[in-house]
C-alpha positions in Angstrom: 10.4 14.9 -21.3 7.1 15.5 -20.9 5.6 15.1 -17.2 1.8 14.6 -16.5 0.3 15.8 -13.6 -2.7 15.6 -11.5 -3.8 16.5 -8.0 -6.4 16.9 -5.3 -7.4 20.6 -3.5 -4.1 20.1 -0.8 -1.8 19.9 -3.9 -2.9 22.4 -6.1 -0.7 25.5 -5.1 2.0 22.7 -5.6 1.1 21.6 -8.4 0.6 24.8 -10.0 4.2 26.2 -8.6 5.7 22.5 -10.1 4.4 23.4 -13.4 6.5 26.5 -14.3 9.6 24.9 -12.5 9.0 21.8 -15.0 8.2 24.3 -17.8 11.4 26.5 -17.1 13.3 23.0 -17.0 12.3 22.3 -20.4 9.7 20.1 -19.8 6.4 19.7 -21.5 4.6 19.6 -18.5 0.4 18.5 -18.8 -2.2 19.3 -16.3 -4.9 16.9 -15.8 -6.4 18.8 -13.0 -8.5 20.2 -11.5 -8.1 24.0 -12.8 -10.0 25.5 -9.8 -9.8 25.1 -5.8 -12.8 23.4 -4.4 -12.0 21.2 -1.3 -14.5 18.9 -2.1 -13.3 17.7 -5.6 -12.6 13.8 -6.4 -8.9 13.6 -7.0 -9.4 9.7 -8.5 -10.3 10.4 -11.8 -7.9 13.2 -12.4 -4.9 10.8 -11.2 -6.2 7.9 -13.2 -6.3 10.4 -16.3 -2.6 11.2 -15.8 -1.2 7.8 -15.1 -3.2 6.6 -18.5 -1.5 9.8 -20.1 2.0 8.5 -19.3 0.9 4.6 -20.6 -0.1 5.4 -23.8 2.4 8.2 -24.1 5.3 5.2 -22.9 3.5 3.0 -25.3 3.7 5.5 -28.4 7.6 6.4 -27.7 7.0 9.6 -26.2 9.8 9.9 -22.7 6.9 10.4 -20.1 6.4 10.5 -16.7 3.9 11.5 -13.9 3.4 13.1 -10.9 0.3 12.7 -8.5 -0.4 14.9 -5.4 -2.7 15.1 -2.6 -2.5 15.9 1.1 -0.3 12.7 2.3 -0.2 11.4 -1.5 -1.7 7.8 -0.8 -4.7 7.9 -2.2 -3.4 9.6 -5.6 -0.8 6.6 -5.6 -3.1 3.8 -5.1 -5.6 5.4 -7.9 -2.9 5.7 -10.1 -1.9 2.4 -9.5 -5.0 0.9 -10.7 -4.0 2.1 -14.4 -2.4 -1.3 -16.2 1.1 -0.4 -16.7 1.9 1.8 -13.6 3.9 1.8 -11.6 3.4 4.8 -8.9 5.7 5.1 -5.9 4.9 7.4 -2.4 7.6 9.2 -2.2 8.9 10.8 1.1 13.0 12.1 0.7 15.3 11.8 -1.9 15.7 8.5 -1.0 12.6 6.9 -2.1 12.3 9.2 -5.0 15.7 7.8 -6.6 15.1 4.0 -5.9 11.3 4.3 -7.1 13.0 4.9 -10.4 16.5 2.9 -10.2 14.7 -0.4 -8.5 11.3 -0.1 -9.8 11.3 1.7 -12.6 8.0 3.7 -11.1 6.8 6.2 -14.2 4.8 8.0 -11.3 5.5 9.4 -7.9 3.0 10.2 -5.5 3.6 13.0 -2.9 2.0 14.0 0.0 1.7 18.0 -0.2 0.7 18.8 3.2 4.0 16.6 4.2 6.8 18.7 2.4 7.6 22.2 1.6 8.0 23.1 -2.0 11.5 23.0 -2.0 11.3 19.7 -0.8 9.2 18.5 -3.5 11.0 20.3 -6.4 14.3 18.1 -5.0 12.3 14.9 -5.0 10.6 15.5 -8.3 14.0 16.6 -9.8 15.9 13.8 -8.4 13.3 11.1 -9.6 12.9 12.4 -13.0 17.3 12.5 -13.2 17.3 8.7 -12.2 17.3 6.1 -14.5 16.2 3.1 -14.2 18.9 0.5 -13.4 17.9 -2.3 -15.5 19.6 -4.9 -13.4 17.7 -8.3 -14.0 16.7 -8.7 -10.5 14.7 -5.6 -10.5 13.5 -6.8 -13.9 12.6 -9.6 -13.1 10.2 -8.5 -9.9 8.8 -5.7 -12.3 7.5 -8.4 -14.7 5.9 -10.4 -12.1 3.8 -7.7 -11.1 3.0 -7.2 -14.7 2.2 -10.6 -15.1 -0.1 -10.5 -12.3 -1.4 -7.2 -12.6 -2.0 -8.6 -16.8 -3.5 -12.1 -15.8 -3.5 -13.1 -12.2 -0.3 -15.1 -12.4 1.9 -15.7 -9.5 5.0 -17.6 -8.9 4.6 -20.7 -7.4 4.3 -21.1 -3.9 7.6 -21.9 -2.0 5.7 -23.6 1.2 3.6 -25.4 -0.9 
């Protein structure tokens, strides 16, 4: 699978370390930055690049997935998010990182790397990327209406009227 990655300053130790775990894995792991430390860097544009990374690569066929850090993760989730065709989950214990992929089919995960050791993160990397995604048709369903929305604005009617 090939697993795209981006981060702020706080995550790039991580980041770097997740690489050659991906790597020795058998992933074909892609770094979309930054290359360097420098605590004042702009992580938005380096997330956006991944999560538009794993899009087209979804859209061409390719078995792709992302992963976003930064010092609590949120805002490399909700700059990821803002890519058409994301869906990026925070994720905080095993938990969250197998229902972001079984319920929501999330194709990125956030993580906060001041929050977790490495260990920590390797486990909740690992166990997102061995989840599948469910497929039930409720979780379909509530995928599609974001997509709808998220594609033209469309909502469900609402129930009070």
């Amino acid at each position: 699978m090939r697993i795209h990655i981006a981060t702020d300053h706080a995550g790039l130790d991580f980041s770097t370390q997740l690489q050659e775990h991906l790597r020795s894995a058998g992933h074909d792991v892609v770094d979309h930055g930054p290359v360097e430390y420098d605590a004042l860097d702009d992580y938005p544009a380096f997330c956006i690049r991944a999560a538009q990374a794993v899009v087209a690569d979804q859209a061409a066929g390719v078995e792709a997935l992302g992963v976003v850090f930064g010092g609590s993760g949120n805002g490399e989730q909700i700059a990821a998010n803002k890519v058409e065709g994301v869906r990026a989950a925070l994720v905080w214990n095993l938990s969250t990182a197998e229902l972001a992929r079984e319920h929501n089919d999330a194709n990125v995960i956030s993580i906060g790397a001041r929050q977790h050791t490495f260990d920590e993160v390797t486990a909740f990397i690992d166990r997102f990327l061995q989840t599948p995604f469910s497929g039930e048709e409720r979780h379909v369903r509530r995928i599609r209406q974001i997509a709808d929305f998220e594609r033209d604005g469309s909502l469900l009617p609402d129930p009070r009227g």
